[in-house]
HTML snippet that shows the backbone in 3Dmol.js (N, CA, C, O; Angstrom):
<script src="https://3Dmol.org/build/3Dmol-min.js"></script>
<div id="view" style="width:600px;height:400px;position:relative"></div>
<script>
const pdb = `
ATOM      1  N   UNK A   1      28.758 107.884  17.010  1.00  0.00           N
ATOM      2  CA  UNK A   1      27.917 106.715  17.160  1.00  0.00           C
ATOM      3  C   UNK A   1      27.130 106.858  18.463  1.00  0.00           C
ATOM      4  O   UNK A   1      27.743 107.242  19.459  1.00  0.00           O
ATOM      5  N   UNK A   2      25.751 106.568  18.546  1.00  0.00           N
ATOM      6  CA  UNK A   2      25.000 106.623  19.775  1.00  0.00           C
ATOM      7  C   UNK A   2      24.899 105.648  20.516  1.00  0.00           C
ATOM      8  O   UNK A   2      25.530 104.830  19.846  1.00  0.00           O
ATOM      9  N   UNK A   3      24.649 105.233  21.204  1.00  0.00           N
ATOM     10  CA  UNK A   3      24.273 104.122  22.313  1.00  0.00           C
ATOM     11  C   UNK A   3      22.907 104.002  22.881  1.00  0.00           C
ATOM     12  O   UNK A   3      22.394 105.092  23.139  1.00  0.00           O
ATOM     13  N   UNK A   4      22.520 103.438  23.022  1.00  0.00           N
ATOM     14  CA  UNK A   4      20.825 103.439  23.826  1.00  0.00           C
ATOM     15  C   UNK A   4      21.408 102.557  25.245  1.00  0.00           C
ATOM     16  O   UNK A   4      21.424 101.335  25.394  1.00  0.00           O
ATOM     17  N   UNK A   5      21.916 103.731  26.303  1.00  0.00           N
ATOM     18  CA  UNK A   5      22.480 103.775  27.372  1.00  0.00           C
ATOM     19  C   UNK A   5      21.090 103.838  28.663  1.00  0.00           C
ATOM     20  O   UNK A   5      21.035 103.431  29.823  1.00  0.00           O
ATOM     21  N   UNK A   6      20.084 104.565  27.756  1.00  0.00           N
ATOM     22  CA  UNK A   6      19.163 104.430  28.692  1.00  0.00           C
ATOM     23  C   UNK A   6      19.076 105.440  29.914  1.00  0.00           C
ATOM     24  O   UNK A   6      20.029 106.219  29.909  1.00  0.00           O
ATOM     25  N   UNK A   7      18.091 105.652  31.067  1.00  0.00           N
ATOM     26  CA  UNK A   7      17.624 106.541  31.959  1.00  0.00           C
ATOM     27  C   UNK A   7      18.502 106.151  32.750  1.00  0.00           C
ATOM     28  O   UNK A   7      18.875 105.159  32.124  1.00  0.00           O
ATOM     29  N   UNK A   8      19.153 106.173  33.697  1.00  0.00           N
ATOM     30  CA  UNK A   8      19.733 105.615  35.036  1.00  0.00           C
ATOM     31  C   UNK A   8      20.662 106.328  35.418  1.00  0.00           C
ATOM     32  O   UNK A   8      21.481 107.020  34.814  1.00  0.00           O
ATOM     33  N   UNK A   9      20.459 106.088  36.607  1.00  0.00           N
ATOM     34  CA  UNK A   9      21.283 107.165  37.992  1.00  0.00           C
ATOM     35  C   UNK A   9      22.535 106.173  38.111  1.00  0.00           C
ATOM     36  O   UNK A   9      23.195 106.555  39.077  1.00  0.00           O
ATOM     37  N   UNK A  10      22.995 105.301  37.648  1.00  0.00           N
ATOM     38  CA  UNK A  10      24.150 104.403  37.762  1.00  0.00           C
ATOM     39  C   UNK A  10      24.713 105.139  37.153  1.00  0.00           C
ATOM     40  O   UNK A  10      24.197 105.643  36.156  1.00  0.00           O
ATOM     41  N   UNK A  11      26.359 105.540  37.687  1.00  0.00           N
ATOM     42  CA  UNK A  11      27.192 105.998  36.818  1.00  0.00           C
ATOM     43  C   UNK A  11      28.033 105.621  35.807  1.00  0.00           C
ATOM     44  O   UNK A  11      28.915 104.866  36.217  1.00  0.00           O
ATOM     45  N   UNK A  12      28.065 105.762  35.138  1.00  0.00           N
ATOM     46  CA  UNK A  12      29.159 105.108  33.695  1.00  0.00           C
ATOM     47  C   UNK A  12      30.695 105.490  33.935  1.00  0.00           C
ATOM     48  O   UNK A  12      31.114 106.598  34.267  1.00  0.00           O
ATOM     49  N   UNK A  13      31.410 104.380  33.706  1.00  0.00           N
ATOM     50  CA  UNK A  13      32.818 104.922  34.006  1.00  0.00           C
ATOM     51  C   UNK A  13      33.445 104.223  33.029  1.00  0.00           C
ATOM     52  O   UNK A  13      33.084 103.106  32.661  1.00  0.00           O
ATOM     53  N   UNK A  14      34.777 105.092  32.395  1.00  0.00           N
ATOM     54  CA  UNK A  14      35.150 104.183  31.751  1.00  0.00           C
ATOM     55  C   UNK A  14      36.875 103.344  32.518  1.00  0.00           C
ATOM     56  O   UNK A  14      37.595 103.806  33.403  1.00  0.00           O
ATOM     57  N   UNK A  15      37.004 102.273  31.872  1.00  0.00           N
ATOM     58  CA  UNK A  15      37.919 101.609  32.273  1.00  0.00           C
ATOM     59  C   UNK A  15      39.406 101.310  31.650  1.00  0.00           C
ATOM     60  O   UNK A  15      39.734 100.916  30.531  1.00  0.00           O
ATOM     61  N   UNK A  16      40.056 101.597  32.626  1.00  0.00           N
ATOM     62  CA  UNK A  16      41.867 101.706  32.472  1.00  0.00           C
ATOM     63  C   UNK A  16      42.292 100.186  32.292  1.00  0.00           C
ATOM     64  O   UNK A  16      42.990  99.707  31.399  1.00  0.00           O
ATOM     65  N   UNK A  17      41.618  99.473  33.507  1.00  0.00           N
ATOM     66  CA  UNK A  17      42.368  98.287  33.848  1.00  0.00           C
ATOM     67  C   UNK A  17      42.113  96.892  32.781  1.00  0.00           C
ATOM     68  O   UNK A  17      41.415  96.985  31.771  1.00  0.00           O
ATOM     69  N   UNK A  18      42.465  96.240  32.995  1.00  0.00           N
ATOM     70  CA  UNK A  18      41.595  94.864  32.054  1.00  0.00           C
ATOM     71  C   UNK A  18      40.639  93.691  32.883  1.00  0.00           C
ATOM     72  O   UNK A  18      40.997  92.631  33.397  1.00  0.00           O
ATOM     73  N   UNK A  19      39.354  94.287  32.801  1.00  0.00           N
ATOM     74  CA  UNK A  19      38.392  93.945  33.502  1.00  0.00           C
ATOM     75  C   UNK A  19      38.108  92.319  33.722  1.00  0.00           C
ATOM     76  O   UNK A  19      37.596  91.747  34.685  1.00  0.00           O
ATOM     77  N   UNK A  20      38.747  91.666  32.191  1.00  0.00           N
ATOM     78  CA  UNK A  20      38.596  90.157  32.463  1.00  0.00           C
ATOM     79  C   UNK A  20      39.731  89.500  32.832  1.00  0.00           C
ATOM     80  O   UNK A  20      39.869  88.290  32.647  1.00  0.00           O
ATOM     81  N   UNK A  21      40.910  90.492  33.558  1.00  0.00           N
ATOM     82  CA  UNK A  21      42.116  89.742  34.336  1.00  0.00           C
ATOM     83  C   UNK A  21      41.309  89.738  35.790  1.00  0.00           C
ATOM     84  O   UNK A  21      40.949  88.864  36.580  1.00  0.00           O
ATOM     85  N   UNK A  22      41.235  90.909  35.732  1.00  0.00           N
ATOM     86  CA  UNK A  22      40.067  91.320  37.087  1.00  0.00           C
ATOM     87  C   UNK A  22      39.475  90.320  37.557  1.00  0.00           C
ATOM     88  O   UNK A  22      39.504  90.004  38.746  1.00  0.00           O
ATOM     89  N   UNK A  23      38.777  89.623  36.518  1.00  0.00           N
ATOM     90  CA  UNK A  23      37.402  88.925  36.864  1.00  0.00           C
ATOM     91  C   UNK A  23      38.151  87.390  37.130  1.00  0.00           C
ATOM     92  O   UNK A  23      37.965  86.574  38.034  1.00  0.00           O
ATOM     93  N   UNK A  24      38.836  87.368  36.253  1.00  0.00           N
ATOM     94  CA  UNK A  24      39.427  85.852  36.332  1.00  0.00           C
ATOM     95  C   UNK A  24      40.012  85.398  37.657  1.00  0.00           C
ATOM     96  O   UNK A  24      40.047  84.270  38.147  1.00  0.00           O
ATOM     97  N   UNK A  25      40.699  87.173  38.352  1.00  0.00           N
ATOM     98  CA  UNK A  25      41.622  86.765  39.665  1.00  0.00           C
ATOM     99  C   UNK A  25      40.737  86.438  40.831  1.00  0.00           C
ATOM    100  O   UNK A  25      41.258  85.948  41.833  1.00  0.00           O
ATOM    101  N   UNK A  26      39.316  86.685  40.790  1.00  0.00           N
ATOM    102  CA  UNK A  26      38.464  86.766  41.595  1.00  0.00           C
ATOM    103  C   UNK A  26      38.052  85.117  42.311  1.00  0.00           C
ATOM    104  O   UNK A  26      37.904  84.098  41.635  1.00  0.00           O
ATOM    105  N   UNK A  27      37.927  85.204  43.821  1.00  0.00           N
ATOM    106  CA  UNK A  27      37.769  83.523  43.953  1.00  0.00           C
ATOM    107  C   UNK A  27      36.704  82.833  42.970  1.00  0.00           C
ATOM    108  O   UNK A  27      35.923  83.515  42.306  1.00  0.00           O
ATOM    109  N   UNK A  28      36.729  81.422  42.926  1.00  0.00           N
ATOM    110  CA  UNK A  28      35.835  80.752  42.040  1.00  0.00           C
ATOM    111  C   UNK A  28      34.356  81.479  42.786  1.00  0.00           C
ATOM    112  O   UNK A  28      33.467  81.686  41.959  1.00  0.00           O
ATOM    113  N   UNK A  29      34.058  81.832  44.081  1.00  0.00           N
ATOM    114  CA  UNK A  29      32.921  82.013  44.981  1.00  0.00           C
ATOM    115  C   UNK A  29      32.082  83.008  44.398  1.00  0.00           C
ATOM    116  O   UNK A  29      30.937  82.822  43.986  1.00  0.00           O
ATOM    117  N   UNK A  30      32.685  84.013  44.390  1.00  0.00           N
ATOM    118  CA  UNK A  30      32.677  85.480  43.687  1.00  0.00           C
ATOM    119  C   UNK A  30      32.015  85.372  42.488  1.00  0.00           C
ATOM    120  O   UNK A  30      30.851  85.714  42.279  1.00  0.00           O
ATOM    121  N   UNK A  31      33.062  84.715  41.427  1.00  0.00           N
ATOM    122  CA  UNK A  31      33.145  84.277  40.044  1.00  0.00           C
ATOM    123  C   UNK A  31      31.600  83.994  39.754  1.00  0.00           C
ATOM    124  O   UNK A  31      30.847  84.596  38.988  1.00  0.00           O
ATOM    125  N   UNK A  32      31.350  82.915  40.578  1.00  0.00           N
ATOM    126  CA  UNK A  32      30.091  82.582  40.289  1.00  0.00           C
ATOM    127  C   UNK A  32      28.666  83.736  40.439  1.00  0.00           C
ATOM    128  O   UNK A  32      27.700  83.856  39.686  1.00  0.00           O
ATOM    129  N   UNK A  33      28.995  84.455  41.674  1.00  0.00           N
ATOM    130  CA  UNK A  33      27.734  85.123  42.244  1.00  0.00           C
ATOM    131  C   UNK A  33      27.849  86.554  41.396  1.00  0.00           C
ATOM    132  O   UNK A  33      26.934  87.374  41.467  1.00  0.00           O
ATOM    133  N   UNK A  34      28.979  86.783  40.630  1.00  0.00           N
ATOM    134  CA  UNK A  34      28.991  88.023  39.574  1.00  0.00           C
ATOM    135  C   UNK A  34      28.542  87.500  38.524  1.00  0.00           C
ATOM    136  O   UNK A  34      27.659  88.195  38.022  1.00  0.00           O
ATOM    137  N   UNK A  35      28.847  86.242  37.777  1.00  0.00           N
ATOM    138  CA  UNK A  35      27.800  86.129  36.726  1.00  0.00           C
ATOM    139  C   UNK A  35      26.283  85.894  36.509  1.00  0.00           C
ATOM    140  O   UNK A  35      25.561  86.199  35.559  1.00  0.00           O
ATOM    141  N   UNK A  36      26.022  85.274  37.652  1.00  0.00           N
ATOM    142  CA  UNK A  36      24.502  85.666  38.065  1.00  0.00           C
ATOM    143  C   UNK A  36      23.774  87.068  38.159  1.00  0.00           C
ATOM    144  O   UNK A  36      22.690  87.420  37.694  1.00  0.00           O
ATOM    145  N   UNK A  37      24.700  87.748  38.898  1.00  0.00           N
ATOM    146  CA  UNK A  37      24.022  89.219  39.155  1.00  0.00           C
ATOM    147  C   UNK A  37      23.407  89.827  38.373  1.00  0.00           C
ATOM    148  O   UNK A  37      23.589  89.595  37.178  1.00  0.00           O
ATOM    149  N   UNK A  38      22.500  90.781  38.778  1.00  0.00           N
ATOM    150  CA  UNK A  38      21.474  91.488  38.006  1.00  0.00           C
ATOM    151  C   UNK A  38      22.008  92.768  37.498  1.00  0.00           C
ATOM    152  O   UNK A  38      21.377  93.401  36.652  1.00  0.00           O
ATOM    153  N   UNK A  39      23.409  93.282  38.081  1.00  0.00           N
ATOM    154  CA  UNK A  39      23.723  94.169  37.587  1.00  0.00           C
ATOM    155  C   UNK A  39      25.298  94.086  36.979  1.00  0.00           C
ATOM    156  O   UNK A  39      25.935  93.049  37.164  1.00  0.00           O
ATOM    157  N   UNK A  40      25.925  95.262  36.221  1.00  0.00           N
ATOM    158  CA  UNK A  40      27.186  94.899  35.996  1.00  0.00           C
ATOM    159  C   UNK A  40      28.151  95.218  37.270  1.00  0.00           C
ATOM    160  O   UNK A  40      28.309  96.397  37.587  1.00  0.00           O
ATOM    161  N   UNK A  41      28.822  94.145  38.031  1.00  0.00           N
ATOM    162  CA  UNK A  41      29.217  94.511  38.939  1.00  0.00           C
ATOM    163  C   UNK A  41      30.604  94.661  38.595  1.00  0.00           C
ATOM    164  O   UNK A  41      31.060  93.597  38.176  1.00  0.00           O
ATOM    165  N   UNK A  42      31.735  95.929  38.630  1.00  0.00           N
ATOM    166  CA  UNK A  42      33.488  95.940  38.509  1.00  0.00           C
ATOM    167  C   UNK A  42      33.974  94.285  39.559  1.00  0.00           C
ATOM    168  O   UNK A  42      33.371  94.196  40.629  1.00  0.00           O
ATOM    169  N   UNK A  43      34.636  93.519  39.341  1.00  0.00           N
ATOM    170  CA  UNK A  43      35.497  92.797  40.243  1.00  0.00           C
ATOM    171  C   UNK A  43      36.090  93.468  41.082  1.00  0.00           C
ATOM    172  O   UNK A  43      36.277  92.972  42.193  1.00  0.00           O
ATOM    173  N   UNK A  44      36.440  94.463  40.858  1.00  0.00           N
ATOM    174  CA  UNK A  44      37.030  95.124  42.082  1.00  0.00           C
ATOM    175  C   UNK A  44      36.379  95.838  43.126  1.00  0.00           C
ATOM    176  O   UNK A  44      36.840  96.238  44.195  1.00  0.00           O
ATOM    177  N   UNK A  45      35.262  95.933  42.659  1.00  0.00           N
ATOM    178  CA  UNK A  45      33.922  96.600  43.701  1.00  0.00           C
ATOM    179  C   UNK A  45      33.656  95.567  44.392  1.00  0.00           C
ATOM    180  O   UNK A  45      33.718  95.491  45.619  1.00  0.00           O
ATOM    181  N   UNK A  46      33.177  94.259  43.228  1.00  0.00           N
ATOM    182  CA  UNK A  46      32.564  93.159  43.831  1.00  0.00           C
ATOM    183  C   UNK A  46      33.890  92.549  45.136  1.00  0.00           C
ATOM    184  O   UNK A  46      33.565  92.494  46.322  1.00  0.00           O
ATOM    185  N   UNK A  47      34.701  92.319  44.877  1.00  0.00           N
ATOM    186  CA  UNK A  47      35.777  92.232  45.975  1.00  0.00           C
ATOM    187  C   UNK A  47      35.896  92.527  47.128  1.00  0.00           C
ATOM    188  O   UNK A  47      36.078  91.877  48.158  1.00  0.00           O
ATOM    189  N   UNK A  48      35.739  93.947  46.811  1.00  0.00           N
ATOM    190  CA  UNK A  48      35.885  95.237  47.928  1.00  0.00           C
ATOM    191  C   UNK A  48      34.569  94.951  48.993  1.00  0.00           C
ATOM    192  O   UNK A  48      34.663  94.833  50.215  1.00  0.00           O
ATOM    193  N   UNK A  49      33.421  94.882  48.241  1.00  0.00           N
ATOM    194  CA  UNK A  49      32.136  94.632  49.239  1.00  0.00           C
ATOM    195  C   UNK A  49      32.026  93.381  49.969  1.00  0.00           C
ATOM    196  O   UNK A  49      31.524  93.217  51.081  1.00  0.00           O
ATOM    197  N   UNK A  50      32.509  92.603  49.275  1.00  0.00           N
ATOM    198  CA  UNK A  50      32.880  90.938  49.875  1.00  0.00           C
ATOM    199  C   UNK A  50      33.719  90.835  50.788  1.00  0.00           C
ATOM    200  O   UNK A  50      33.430  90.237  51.824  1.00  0.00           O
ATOM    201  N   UNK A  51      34.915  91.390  50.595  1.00  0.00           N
ATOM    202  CA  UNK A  51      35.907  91.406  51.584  1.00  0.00           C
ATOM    203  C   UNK A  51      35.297  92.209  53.186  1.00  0.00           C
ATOM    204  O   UNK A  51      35.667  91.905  54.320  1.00  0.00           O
ATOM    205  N   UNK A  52      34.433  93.122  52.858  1.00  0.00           N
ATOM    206  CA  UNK A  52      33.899  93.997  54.314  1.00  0.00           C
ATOM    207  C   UNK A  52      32.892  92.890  54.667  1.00  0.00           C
ATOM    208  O   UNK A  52      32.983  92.297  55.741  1.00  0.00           O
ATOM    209  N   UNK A  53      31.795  92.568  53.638  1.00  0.00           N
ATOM    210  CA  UNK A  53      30.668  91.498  54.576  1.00  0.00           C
ATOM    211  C   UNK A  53      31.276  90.331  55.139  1.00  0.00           C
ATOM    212  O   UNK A  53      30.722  89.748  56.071  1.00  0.00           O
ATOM    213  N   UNK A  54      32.555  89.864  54.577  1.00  0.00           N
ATOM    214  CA  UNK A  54      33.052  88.574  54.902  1.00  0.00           C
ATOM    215  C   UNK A  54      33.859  89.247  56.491  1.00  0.00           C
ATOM    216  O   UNK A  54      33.361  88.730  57.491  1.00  0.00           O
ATOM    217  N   UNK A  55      34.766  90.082  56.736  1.00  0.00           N
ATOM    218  CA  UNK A  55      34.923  90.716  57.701  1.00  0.00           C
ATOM    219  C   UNK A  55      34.058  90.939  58.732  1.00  0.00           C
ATOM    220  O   UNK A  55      34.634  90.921  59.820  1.00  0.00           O
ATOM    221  N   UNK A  56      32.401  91.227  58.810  1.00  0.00           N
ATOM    222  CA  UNK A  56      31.933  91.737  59.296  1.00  0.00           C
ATOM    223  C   UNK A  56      31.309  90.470  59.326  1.00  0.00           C
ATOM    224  O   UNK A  56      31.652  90.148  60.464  1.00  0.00           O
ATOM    225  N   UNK A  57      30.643  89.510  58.911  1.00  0.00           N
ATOM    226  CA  UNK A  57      30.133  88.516  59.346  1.00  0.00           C
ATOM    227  C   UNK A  57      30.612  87.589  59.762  1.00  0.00           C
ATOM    228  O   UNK A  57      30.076  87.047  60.729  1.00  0.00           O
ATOM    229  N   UNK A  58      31.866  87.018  59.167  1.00  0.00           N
ATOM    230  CA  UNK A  58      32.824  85.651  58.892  1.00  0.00           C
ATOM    231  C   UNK A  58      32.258  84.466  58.480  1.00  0.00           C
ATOM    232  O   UNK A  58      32.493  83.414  59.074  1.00  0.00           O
ATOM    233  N   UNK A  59      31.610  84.528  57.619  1.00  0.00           N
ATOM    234  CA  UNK A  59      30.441  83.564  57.141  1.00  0.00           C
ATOM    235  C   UNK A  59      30.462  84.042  55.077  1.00  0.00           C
ATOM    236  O   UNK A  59      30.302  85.138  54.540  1.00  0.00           O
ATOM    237  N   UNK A  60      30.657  83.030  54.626  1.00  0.00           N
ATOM    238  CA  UNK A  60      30.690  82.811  53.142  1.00  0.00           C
ATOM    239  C   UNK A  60      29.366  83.229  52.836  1.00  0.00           C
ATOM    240  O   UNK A  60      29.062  84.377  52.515  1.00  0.00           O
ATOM    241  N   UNK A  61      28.498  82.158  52.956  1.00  0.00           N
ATOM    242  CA  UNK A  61      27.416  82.731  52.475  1.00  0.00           C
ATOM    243  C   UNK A  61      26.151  83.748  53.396  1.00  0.00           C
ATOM    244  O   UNK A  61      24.936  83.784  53.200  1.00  0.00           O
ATOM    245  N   UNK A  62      26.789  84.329  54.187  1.00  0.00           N
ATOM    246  CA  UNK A  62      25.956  85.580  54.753  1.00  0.00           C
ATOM    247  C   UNK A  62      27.325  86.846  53.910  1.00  0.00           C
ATOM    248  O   UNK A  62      27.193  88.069  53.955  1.00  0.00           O
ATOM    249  N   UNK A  63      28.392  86.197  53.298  1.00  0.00           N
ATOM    250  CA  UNK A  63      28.963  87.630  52.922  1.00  0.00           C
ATOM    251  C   UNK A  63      28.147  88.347  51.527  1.00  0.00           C
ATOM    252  O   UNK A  63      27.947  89.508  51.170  1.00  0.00           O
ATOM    253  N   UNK A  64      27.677  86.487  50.759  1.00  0.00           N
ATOM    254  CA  UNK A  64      26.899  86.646  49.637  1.00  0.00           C
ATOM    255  C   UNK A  64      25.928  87.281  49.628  1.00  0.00           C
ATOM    256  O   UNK A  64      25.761  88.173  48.797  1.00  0.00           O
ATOM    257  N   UNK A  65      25.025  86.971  50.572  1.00  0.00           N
ATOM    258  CA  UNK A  65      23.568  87.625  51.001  1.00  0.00           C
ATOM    259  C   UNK A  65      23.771  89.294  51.048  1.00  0.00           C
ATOM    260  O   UNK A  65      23.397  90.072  50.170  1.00  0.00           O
ATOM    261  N   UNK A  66      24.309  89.566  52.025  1.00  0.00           N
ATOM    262  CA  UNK A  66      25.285  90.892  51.870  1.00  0.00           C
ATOM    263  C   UNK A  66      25.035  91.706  50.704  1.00  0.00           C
ATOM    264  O   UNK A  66      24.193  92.589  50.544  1.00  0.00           O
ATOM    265  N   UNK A  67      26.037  91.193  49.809  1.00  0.00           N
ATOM    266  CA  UNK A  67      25.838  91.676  48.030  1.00  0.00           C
ATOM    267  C   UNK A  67      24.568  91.269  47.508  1.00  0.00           C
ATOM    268  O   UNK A  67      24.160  91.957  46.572  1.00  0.00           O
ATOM    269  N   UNK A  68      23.931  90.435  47.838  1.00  0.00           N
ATOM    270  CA  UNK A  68      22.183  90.703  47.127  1.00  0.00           C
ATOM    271  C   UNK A  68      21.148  91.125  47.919  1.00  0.00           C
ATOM    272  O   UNK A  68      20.017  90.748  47.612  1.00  0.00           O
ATOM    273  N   UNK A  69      21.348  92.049  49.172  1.00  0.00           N
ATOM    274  CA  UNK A  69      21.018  92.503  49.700  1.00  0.00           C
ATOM    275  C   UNK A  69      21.468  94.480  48.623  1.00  0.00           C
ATOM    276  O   UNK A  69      20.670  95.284  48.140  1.00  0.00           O
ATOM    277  N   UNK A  70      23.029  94.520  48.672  1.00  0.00           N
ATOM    278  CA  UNK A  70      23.384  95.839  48.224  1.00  0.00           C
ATOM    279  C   UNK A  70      22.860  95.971  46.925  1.00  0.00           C
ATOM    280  O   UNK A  70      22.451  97.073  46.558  1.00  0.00           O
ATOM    281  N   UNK A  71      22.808  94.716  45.969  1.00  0.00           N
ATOM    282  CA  UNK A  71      22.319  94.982  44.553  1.00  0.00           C
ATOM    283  C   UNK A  71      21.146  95.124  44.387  1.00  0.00           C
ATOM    284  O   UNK A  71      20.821  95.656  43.326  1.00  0.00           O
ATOM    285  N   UNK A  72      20.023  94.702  45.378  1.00  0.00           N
ATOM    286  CA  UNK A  72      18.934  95.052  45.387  1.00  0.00           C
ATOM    287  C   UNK A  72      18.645  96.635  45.903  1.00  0.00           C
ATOM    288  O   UNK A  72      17.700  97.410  45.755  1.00  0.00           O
ATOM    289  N   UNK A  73      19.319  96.674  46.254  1.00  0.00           N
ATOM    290  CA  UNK A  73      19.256  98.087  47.524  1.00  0.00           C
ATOM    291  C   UNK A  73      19.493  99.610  45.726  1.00  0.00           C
ATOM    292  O   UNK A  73      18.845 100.620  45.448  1.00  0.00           O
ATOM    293  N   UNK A  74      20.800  98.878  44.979  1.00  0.00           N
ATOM    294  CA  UNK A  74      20.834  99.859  43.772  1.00  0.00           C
ATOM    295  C   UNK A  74      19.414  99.357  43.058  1.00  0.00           C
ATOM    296  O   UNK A  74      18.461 100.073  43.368  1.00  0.00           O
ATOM    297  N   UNK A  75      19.195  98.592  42.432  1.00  0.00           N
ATOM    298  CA  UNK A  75      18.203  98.146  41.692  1.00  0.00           C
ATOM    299  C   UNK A  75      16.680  99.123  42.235  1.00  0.00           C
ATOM    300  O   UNK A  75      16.066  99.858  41.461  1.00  0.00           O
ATOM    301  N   UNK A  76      16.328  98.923  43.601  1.00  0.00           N
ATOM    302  CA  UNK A  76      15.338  99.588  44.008  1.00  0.00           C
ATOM    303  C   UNK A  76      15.388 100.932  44.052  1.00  0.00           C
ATOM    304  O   UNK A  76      14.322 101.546  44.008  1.00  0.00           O
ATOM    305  N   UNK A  77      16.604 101.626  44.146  1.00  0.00           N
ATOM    306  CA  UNK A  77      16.886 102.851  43.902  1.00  0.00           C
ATOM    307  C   UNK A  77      17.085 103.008  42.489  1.00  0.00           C
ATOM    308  O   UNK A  77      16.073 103.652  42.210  1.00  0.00           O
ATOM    309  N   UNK A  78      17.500 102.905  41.767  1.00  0.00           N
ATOM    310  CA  UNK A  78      17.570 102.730  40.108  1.00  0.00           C
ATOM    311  C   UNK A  78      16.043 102.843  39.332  1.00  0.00           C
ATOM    312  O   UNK A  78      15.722 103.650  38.460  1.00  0.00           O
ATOM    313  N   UNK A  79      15.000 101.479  40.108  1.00  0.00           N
ATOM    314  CA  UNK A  79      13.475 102.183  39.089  1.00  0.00           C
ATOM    315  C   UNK A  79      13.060 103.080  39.893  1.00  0.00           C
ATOM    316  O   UNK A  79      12.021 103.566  39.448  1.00  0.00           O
ATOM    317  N   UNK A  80      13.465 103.674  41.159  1.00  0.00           N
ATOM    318  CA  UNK A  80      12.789 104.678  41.757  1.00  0.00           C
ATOM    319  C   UNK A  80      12.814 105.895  40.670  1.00  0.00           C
ATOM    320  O   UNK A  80      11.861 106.558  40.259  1.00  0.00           O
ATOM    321  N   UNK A  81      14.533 106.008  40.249  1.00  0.00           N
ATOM    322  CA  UNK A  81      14.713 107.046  39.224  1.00  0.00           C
ATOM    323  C   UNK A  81      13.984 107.103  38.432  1.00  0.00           C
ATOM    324  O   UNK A  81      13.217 108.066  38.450  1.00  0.00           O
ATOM    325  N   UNK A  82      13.855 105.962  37.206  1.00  0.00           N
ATOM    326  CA  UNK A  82      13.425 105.301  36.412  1.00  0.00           C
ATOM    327  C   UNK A  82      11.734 105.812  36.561  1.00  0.00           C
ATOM    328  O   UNK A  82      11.297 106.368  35.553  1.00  0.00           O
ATOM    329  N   UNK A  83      10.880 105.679  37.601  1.00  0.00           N
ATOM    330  CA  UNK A  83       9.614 105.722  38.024  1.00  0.00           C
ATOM    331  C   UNK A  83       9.614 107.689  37.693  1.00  0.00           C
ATOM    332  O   UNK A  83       9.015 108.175  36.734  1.00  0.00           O
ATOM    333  N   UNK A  84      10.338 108.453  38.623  1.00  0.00           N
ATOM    334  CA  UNK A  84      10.245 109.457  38.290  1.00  0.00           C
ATOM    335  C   UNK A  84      10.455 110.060  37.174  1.00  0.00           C
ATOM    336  O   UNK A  84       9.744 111.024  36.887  1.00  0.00           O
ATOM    337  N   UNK A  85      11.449 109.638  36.324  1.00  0.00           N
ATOM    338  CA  UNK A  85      11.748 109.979  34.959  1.00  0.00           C
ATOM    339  C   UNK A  85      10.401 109.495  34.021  1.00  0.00           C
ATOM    340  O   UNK A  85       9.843 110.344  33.325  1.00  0.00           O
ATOM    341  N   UNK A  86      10.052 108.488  34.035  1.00  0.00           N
ATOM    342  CA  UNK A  86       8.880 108.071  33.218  1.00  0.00           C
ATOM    343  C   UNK A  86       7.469 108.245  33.985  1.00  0.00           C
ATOM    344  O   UNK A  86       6.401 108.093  33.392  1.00  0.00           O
ATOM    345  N   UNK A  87       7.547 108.546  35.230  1.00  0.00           N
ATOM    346  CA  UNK A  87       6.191 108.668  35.256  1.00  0.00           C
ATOM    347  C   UNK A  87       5.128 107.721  35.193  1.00  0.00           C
ATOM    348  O   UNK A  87       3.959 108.103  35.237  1.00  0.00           O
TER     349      UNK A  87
END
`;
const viewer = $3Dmol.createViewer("view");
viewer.addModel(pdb, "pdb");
viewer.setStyle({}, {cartoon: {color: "spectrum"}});
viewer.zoomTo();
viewer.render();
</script>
């Protein structure tokens, strides 16, 4: 069976764990700013990056900014690919 997976430098991985225990354990804060997102973010990534901006800032919503700062940062690198592949 094929997939229309599409051009992209994002890597595909597949998954061991159960992604919607994952998601569920995640604060309500999180919860919210991953279903918004523009990309598919793991809970456990999304976590992991939250937990350093929240560390590094100590501020809730500058940890958020943070992550739509990094998802933009893939996204702009992503049609860069995208740009070169298509031309």
């Amino acid at each position: 069976m094929s997939r229309n997976l599409g051009q992209t430098k994002i890597r595909k991985r597949r998954r061991s764990e159960n992604p919607m225990r994952e998601f569920d354990s995640l604060p309500p804060i999180l919860r919210a700013w991953v279903s918004q997102a523009a990309l598919p973010w793991r809970p456990r990534s999304v976590l992991r990056a939250y937990n350093t901006a929240l560390a590094r800032t100590g501020d809730q919503s500058r940890a958020l900014e943070e992550l739509r700062r990094l998802e933009a940062a893939q996204l702009a690198k992503d049609n860069q690919f995208a740009a070169s592949v298509y031309g």
